[in-house]
VEXFIBA-405616 format. One record per residue (C-alpha): x, y, z; residue number from 1. Coordinates in nm, 3 decimals, decimal comma. Layout:
REM VEXFIBA-405616
R    east   north      up pos
R       X       Y       Z NUM
...
END
This chain:
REM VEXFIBA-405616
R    east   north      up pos
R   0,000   0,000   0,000   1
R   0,114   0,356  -0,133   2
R  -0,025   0,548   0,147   3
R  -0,089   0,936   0,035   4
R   0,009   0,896  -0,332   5
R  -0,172   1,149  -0,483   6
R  -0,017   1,119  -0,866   7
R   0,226   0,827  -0,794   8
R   0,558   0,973  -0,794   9
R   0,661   0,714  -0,528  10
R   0,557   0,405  -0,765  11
R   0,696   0,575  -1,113  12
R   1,048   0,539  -0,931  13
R   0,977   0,189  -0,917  14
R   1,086   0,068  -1,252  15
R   1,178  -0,281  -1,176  16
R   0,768  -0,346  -0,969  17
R   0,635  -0,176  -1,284  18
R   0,745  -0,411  -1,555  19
R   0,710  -0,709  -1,321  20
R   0,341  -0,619  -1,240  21
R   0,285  -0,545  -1,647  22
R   0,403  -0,871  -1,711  23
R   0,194  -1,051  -1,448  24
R  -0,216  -1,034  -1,558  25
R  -0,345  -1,185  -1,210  26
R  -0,201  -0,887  -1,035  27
R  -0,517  -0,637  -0,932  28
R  -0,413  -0,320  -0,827  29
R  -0,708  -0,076  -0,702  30
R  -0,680   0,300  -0,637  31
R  -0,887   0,415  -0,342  32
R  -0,949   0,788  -0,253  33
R  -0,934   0,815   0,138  34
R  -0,832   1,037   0,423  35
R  -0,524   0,939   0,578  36
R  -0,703   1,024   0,916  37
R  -0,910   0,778   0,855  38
R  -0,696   0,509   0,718  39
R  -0,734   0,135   0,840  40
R  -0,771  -0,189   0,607  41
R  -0,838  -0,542   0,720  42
R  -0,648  -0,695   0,972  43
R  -0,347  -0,889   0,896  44
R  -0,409  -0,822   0,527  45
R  -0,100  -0,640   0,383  46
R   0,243  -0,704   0,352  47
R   0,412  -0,323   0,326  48
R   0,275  -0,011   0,368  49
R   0,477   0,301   0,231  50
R   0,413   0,667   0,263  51
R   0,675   0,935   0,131  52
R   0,658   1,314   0,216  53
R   0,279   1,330   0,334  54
R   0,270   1,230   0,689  55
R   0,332   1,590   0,819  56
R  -0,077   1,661   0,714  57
R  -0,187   1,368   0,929  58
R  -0,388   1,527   1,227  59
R  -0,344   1,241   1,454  60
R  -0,029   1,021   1,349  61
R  -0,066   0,827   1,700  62
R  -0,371   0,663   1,537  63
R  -0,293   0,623   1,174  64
R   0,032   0,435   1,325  65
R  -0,178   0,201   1,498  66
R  -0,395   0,186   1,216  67
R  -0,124   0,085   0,990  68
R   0,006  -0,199   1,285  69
R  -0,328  -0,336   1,255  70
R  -0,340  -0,325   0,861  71
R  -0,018  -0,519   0,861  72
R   0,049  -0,901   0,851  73
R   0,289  -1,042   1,120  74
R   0,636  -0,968   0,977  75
R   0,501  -0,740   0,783  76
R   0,674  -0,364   0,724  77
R   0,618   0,026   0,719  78
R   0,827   0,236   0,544  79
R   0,813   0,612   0,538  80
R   0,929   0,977   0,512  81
R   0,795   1,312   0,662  82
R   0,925   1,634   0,711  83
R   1,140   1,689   1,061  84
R   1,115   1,985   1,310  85
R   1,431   2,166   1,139  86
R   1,244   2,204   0,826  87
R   1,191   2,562   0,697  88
R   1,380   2,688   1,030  89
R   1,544   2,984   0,851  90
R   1,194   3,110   0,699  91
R   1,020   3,047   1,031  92
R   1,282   3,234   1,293  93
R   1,245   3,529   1,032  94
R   0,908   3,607   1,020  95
R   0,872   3,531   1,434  96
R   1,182   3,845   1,454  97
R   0,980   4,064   1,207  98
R   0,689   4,042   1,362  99
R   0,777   4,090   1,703 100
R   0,980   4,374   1,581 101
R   0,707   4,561   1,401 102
R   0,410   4,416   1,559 103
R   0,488   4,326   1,904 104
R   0,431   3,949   1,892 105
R   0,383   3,628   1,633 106
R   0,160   3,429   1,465 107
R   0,201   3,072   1,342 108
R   0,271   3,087   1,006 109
R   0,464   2,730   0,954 110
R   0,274   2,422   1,039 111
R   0,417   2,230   1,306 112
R   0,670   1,953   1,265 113
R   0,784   1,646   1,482 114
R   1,129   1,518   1,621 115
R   1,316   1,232   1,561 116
R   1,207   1,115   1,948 117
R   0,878   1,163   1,831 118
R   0,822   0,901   1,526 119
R   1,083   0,672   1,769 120
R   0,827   0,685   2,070 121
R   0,467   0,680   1,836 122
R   0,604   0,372   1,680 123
R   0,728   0,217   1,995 124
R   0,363   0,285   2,187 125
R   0,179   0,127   1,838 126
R   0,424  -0,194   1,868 127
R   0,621  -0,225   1,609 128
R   0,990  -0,378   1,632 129
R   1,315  -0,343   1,497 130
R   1,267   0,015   1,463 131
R   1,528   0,201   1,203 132
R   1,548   0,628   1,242 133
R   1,755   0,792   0,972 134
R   1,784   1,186   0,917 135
R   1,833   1,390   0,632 136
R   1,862   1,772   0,508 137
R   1,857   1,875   0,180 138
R   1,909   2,296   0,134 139
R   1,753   2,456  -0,142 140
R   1,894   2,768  -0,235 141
R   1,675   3,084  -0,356 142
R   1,735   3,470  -0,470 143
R   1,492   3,582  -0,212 144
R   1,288   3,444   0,057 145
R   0,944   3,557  -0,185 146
R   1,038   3,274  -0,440 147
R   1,098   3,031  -0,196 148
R   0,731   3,138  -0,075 149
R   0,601   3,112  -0,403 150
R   0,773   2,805  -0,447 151
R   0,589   2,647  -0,179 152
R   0,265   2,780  -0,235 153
R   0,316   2,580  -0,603 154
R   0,367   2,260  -0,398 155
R   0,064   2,298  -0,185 156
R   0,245   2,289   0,125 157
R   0,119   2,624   0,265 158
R  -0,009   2,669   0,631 159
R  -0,317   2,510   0,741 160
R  -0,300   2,473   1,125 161
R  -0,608   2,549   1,266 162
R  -0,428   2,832   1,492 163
R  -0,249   3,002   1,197 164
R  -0,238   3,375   1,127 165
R  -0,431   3,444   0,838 166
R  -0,288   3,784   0,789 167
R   0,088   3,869   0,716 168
R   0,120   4,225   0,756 169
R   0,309   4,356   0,398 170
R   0,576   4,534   0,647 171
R   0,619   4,269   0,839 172
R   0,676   4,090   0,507 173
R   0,926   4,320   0,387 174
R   1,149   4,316   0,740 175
R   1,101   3,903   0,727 176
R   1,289   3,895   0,398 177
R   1,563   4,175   0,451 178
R   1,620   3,926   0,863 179
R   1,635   3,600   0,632 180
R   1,916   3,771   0,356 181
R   2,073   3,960   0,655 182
R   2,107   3,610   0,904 183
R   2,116   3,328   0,644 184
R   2,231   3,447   0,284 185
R   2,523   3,669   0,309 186
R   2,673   3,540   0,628 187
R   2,580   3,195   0,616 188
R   2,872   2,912   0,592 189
R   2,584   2,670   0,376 190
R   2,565   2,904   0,106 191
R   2,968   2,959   0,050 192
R   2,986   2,670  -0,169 193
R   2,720   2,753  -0,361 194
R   2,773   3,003  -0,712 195
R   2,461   3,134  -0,850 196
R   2,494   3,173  -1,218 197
R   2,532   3,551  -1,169 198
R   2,797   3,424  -0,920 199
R   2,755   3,629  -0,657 200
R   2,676   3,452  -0,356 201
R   2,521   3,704  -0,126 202
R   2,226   3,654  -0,368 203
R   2,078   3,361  -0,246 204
R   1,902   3,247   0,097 205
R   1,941   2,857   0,208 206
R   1,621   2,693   0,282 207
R   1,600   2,350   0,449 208
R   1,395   2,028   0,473 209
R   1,466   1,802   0,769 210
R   1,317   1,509   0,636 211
R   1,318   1,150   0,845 212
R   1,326   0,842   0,737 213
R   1,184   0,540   0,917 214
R   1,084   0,152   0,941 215
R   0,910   0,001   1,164 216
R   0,833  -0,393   1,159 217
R   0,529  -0,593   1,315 218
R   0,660  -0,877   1,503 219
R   0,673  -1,194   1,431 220
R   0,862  -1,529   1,638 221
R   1,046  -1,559   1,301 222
R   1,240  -1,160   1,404 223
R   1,532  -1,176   1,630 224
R   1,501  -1,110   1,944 225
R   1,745  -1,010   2,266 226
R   1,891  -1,267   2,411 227
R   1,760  -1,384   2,784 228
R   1,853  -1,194   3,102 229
R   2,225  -1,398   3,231 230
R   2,293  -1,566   2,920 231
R   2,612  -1,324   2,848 232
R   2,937  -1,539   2,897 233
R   3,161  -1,220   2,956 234
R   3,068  -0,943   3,182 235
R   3,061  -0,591   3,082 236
R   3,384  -0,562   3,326 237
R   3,597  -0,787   3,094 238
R   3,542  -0,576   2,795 239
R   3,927  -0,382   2,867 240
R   4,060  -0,740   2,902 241
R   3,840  -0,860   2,585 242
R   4,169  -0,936   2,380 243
R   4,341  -1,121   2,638 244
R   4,032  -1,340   2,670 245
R   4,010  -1,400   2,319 246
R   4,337  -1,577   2,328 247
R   4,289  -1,745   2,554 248
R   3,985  -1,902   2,454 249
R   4,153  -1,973   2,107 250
R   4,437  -2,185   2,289 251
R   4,154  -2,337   2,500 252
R   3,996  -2,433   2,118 253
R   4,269  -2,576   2,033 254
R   4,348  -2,800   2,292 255
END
């Protein structure tokens, strides 16, 4: 299951599933419409669910991740991606100093994100095992901070948190943008390496995505598991000595 699709881009990168699914005419495939919130199929019916870069709209991820536990076969794995707490950090301190500047306070203006600790402890609390946490950023570099605005108005990925401001004062506006040049493109270390065509690099601002990566596995007797409580032969004492006591063993071995 592709969960939050919307056009497929996840499954076009799959070139090798493509051509093996063309090839095979008893595979069904079926495209359902369906809110994430609301997400929950069969139990034990489905052997991977994957979701890339649409989590962070989910308006209760404790219960979509139980959801998807209860979706899954034993064994059976979730993959995913979402935006991370770091995203958009340069864009986000700016406006909060603008606005306090020239308004006296600050409005919400970029939806809240989650923590690393976070997708560790909602997966933990839904059950799953074996848990893998990766982190990544990837900075995208723009003239000013209005095209990177733009930009992500053309994505869709513009505010909706039910507390957001839904006025950004035009002076405010102007002092956010002059903060973001002044703090992140001309004195920035990210943006040193990078040569605008025009090559001068106090032209561009740096914006980042934090974005985590994840799996999480229901269990299964099949998964390995810790071993029992005294079992250790060596002590955690030893571990200084742990050469020594390799030899020895070895000369044990081999008489």
């Amino acid at each position: 299951v592709d969960l939050g699709t919307y056009k497929g881009l996840l499954g076009s990168h799959l070139t090798r599933v493509r051509k093996f699914i063309k090839q095979r005419e008893d595979i069904e495939i079926q495209k359902l419409v369906i809110s994430e919130d609301d997400f929950i199929l069969q139990e034990n019916s489905v052997d991977m669910i994957i979701s890339s870069l649409d989590l962070h709209w989910i308006n209760d991820l404790p219960r979509l991740f139980s959801n998807i536990f209860y979706s899954l076969k034993q064994d059976g794995v979730f993959i995913g991606s979402m935006f991370g707490g770091q995203t958009l950090f340069e864009l986000r301190c700016s406006l909060q100093m603008a606005e306090m500047e020239r308004e006296g306070g600050f409005g919400l203006h970029i939806s809240p994100l989650i923590t690393a600790q976070d997708i560790g402890s909602l997966l933990n609390r839904s059950g799953y095992t074996m848990l893998t946490i990766d982190t990544d950023e990837i900075i995208v570099h723009y003239p000013t901070m209005f095209e990177l605005m733009y930009d992500l108005k053309g994505m869709a990925e513009n505010n909706a948190a039910i507390l957001a401001k839904t006025h950004l004062n035009r002076d405010s506006l102007l002092a956010a943008a002059s903060i973001y040049q002044h703090l992140y493109g001309k004195s920035s270390e990210k943006t040193k390496s990078f040569k605008p065509d025009n090559d001068d690099q106090n032209s561009c601002i740096p914006a980042t995505f934090q974005i985590f990566y994840f799996i999480g596995w229901k269990p299964h007797p099949s998964q390995p598991t810790p071993a029992k409580r005294g079992s250790a032969t060596v002590s955690i004492k030893d571990i200084p000595n742990i050469e020594k006591l390799l030899k020895n063993s070895e000369i044990i071995d081999k008489n």
